[in-house]
N, CA, C and O atoms as a DFTB+ gen file, in Angstrom:
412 C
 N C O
     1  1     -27.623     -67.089     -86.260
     2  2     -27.228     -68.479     -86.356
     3  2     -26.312     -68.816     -85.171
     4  3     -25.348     -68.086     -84.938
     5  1     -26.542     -69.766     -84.501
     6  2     -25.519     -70.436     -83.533
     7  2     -24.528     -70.579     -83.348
     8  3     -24.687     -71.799     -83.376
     9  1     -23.320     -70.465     -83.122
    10  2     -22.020     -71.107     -83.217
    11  2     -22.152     -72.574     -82.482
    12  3     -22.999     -73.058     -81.732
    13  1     -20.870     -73.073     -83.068
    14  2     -20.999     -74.726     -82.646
    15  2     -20.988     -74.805     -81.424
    16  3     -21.713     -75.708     -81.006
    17  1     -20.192     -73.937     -80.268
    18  2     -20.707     -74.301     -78.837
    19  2     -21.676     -73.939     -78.480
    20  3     -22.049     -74.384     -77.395
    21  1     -22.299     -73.254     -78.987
    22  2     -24.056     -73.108     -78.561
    23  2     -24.857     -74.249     -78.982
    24  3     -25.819     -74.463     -78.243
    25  1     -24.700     -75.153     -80.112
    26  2     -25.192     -75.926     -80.602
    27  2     -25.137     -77.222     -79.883
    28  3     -26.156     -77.907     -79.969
    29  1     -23.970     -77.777     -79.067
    30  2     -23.349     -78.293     -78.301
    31  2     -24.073     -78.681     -77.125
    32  3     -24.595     -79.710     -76.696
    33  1     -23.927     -77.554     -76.775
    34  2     -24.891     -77.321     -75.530
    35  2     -25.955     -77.281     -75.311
    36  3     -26.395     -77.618     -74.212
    37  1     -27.099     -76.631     -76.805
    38  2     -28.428     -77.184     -76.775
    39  2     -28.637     -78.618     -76.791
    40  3     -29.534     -79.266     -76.253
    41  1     -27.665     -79.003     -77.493
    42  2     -28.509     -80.544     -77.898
    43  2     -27.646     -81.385     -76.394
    44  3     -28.393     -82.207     -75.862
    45  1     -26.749     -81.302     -75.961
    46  2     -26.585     -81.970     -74.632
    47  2     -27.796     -81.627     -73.893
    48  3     -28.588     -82.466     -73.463
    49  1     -27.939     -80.048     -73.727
    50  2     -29.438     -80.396     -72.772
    51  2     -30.081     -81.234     -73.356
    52  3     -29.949     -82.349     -72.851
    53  1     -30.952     -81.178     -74.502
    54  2     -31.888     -81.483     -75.057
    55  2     -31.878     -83.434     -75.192
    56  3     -32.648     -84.287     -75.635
    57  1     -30.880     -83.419     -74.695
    58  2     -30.338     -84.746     -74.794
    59  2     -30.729     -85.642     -73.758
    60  3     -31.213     -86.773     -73.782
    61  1     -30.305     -84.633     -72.573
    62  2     -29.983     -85.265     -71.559
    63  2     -31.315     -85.916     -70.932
    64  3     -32.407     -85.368     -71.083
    65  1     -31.133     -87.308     -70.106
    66  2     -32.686     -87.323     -69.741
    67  2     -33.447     -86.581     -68.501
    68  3     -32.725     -85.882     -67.790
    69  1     -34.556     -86.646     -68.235
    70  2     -35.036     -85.580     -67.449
    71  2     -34.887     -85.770     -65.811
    72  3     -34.908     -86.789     -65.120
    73  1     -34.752     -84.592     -65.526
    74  2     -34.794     -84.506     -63.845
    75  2     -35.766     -85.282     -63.386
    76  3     -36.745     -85.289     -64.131
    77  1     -35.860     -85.944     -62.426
    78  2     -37.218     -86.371     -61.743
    79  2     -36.915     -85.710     -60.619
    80  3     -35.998     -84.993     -60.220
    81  1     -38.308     -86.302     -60.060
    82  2     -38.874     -85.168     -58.786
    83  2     -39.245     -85.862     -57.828
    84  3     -39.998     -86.800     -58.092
    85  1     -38.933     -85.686     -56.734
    86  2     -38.921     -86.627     -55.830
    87  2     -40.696     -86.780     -54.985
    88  3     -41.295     -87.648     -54.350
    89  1     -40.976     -85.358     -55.473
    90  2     -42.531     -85.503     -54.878
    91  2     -43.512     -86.406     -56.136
    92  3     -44.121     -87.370     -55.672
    93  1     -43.606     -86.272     -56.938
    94  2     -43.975     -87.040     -57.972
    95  2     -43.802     -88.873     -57.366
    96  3     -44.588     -89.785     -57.112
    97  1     -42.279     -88.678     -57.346
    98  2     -42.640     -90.385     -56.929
    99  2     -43.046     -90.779     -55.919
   100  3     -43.385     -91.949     -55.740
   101  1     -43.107     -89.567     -54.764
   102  2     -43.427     -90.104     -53.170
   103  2     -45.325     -90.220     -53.699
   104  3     -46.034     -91.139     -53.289
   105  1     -45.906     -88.990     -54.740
   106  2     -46.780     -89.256     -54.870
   107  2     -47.294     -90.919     -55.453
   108  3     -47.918     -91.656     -54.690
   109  1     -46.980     -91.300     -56.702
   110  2     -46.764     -92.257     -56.987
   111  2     -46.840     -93.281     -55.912
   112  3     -47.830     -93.968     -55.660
   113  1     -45.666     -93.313     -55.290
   114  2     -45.904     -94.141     -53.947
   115  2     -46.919     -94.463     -53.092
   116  3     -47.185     -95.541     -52.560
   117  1     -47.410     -93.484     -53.030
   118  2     -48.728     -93.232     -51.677
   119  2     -49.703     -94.290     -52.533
   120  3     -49.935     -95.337     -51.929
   121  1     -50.326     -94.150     -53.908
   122  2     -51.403     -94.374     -54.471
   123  2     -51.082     -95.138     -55.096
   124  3     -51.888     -96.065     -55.005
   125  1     -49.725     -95.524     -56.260
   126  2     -49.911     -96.631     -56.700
   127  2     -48.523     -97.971     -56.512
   128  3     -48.182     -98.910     -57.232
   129  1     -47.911     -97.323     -54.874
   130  2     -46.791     -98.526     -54.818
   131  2     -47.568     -99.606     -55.059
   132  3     -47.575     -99.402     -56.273
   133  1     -48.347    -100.755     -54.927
   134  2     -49.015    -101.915     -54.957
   135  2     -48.553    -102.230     -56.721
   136  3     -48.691    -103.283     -57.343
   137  1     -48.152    -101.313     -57.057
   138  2     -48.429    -101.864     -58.810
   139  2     -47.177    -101.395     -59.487
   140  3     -46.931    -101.496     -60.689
   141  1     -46.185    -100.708     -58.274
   142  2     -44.808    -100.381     -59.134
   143  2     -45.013     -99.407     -59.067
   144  3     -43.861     -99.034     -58.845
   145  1     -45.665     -98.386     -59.067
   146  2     -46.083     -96.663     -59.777
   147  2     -44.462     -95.950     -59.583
   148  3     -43.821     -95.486     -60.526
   149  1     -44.135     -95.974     -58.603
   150  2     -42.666     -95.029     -58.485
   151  2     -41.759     -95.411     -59.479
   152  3     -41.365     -94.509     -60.218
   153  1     -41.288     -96.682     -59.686
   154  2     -40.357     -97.714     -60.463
   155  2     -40.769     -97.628     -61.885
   156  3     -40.006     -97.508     -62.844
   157  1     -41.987     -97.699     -61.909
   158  2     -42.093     -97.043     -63.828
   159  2     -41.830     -96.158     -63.899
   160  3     -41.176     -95.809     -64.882
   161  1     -42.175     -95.259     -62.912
   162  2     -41.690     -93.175     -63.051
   163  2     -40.591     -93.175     -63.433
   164  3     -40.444     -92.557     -64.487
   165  1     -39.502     -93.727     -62.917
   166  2     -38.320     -93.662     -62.282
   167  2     -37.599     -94.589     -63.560
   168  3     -36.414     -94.370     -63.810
   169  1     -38.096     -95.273     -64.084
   170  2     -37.463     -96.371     -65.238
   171  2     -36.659     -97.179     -65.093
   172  3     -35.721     -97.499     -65.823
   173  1     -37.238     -97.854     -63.384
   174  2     -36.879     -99.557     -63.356
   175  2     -38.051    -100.514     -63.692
   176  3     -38.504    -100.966     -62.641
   177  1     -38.503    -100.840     -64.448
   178  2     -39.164    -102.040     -64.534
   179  2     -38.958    -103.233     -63.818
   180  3     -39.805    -103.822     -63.146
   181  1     -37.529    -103.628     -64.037
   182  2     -37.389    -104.908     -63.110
   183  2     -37.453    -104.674     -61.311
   184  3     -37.793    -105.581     -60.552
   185  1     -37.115    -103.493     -60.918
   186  2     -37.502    -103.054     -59.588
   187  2     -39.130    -102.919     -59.647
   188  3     -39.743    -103.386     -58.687
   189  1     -39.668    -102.480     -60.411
   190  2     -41.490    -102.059     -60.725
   191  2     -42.376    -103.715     -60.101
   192  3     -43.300    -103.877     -59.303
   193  1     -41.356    -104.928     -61.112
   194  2     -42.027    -106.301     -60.916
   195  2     -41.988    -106.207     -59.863
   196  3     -42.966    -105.943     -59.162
   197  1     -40.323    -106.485     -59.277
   198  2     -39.881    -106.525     -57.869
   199  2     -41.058    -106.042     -56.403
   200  3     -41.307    -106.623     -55.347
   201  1     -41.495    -104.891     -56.923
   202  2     -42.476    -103.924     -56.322
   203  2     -44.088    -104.689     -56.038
   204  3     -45.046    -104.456     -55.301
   205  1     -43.836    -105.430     -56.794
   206  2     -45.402    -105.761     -57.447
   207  2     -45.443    -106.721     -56.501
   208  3     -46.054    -106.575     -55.442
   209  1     -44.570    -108.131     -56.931
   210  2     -44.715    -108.905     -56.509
   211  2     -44.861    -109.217     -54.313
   212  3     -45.670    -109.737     -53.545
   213  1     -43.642    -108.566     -54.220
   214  2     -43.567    -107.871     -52.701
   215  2     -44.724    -107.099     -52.102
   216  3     -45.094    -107.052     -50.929
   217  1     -45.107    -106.630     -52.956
   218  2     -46.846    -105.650     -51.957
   219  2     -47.303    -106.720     -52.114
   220  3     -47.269    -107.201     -50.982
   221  1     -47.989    -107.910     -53.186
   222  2     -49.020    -108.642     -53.411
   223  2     -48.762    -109.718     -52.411
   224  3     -49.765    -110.225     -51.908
   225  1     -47.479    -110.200     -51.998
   226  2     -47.335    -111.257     -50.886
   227  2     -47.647    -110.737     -50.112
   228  3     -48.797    -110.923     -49.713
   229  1     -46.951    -109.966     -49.583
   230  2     -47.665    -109.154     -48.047
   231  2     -48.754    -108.478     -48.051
   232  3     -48.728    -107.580     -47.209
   233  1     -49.906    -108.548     -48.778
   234  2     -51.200    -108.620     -49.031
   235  2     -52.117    -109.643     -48.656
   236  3     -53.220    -109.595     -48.110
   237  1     -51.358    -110.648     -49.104
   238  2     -51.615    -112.040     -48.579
   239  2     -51.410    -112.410     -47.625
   240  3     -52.065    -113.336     -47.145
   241  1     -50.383    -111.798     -46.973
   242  2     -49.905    -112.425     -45.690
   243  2     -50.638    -111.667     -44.403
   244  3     -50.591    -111.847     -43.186
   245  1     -51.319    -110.754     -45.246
   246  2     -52.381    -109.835     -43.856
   247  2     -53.368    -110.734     -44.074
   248  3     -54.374    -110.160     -43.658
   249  1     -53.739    -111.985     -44.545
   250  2     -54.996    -112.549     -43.611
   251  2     -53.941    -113.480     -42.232
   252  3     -54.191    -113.627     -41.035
   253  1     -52.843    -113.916     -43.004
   254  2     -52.847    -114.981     -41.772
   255  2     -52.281    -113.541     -40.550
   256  3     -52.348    -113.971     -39.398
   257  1     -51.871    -112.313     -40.586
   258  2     -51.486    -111.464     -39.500
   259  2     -49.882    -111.027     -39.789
   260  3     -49.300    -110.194     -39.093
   261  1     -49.289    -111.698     -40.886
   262  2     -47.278    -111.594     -40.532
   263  2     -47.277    -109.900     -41.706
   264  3     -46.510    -108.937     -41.670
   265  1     -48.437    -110.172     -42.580
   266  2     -48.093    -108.994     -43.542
   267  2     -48.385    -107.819     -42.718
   268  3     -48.267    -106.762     -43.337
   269  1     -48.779    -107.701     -41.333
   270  2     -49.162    -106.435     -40.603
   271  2     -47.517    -106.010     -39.922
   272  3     -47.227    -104.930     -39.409
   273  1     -46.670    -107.116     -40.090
   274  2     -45.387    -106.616     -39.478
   275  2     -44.856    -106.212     -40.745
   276  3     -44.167    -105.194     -40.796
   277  1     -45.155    -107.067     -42.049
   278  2     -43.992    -106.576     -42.660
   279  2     -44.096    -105.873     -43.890
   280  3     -43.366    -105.819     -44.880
   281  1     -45.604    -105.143     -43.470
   282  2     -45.649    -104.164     -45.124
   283  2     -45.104    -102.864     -44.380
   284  3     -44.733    -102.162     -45.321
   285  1     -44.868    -102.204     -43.276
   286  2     -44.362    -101.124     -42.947
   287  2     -43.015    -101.300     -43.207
   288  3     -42.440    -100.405     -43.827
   289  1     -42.100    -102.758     -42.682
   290  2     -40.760    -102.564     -43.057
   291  2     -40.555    -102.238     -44.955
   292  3     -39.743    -101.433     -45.411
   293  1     -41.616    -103.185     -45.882
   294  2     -41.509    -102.794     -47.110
   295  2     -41.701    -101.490     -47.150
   296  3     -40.698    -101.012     -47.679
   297  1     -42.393    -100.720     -46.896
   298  2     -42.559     -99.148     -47.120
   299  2     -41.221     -98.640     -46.697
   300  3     -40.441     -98.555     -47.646
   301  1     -40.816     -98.340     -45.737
   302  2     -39.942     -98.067     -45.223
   303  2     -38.796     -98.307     -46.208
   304  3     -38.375     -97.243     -46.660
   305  1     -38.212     -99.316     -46.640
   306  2     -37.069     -99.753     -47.523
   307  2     -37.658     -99.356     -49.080
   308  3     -36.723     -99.051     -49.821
   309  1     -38.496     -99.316     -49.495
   310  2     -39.358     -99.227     -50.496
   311  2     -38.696     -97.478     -50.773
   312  3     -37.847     -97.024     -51.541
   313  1     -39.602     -96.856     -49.698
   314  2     -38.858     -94.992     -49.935
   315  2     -37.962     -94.588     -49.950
   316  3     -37.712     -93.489     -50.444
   317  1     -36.674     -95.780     -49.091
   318  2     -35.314     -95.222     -48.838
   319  2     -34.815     -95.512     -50.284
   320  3     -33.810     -94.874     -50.599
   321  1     -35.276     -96.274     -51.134
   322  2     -34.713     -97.197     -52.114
   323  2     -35.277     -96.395     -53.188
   324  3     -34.891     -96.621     -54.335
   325  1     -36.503     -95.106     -52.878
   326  2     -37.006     -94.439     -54.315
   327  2     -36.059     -93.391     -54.104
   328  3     -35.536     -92.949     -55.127
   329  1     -35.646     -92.788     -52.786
   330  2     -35.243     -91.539     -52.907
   331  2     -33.248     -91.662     -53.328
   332  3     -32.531     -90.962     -54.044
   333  1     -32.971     -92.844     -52.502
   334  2     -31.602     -92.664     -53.300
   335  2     -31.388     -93.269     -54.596
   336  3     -30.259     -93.575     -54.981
   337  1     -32.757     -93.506     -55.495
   338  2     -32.953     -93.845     -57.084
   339  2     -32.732     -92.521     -57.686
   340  3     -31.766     -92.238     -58.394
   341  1     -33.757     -91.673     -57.337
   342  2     -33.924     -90.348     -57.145
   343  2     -32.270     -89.594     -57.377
   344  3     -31.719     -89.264     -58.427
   345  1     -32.025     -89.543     -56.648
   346  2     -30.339     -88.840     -56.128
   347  2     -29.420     -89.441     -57.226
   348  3     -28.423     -88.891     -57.693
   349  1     -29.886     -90.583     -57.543
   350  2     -28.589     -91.616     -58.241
   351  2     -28.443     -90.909     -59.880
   352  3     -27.506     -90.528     -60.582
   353  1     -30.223     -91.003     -60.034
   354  2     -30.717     -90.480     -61.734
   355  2     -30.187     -88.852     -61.708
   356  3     -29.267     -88.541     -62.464
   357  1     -30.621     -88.129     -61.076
   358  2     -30.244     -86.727     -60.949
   359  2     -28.748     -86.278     -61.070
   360  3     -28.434     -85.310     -61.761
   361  1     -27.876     -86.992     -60.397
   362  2     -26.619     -86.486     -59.982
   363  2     -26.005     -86.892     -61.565
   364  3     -25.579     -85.913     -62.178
   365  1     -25.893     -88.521     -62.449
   366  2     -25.821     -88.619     -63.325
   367  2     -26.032     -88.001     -64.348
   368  3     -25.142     -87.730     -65.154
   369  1     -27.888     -87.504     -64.551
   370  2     -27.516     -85.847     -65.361
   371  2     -27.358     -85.346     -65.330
   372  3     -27.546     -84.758     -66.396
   373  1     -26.494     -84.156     -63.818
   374  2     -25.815     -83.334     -63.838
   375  2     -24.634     -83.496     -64.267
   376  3     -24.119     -82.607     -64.945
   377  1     -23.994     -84.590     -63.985
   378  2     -22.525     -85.030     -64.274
   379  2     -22.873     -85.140     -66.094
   380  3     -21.863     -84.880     -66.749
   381  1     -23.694     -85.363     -66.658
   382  2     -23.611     -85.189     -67.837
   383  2     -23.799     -84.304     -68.607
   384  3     -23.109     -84.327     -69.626
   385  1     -24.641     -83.355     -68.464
   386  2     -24.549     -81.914     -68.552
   387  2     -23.101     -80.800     -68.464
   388  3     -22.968     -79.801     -69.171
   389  1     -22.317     -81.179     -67.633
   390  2     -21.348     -80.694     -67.391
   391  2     -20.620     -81.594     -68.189
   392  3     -20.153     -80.936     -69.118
   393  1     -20.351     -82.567     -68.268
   394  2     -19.518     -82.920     -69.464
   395  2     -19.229     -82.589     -70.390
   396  3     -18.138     -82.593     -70.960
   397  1     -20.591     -82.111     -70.781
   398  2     -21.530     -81.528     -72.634
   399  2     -21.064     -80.085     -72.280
   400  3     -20.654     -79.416     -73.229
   401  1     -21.068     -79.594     -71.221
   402  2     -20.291     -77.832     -71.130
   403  2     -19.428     -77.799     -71.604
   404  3     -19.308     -77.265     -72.706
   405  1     -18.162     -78.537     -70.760
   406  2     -16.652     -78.841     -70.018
   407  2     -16.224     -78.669     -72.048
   408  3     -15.649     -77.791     -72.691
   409  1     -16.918     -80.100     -72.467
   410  2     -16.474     -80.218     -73.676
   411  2     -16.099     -78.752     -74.489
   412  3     -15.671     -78.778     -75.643
């Protein structure tokens, strides 16, 4: 049988929410940024719309020629913006994990 700091500590892990992975969302990215794919992974929805709506204009904007300048800057800000999501979610469940130790 357990003692209570073992018990503690299972259920903080068990608690805690999960690591993500940064290749997962770059995958995500590659195939389904146009539709949010990283931002649902990741559990922003309102960044996911955000996502949506931004590829689908500059979708549009490659007939008249301006979306050829500015879907690379979206990519570009798009990855910098998954990976320090990435870093932000991670570091938070470590810091919470260690809390659930410390305790």
């Amino acid at each position: 049988m357990p003692d209570n700091r073992t018990a503690q500590v299972l259920l903080a892990v068990a608690t805690a929410p999960p690591q993500k992975s940064a290749g997962v969302a770059i995958a995500l990215w590659f195939f389904l940024a146009a539709f949010g794919g990283p931002w649902w992974y990741l559990g922003r929805p309102g960044s996911a719309i955000g996502a949506i709506v931004l590829y689908w204009i500059c979708g549009a904007l490659l007939v008249v020629g301006v979306g050829l300048f500015l879907l690379p800057i979206l990519w570009i800000i798009d990855l910098l913006c998954i990976f320090s999501t990435i870093r932000k979610h991670n570091r938070q469940r470590e810091q919470q994990l260690r809390a659930a130790l410390a305790a």
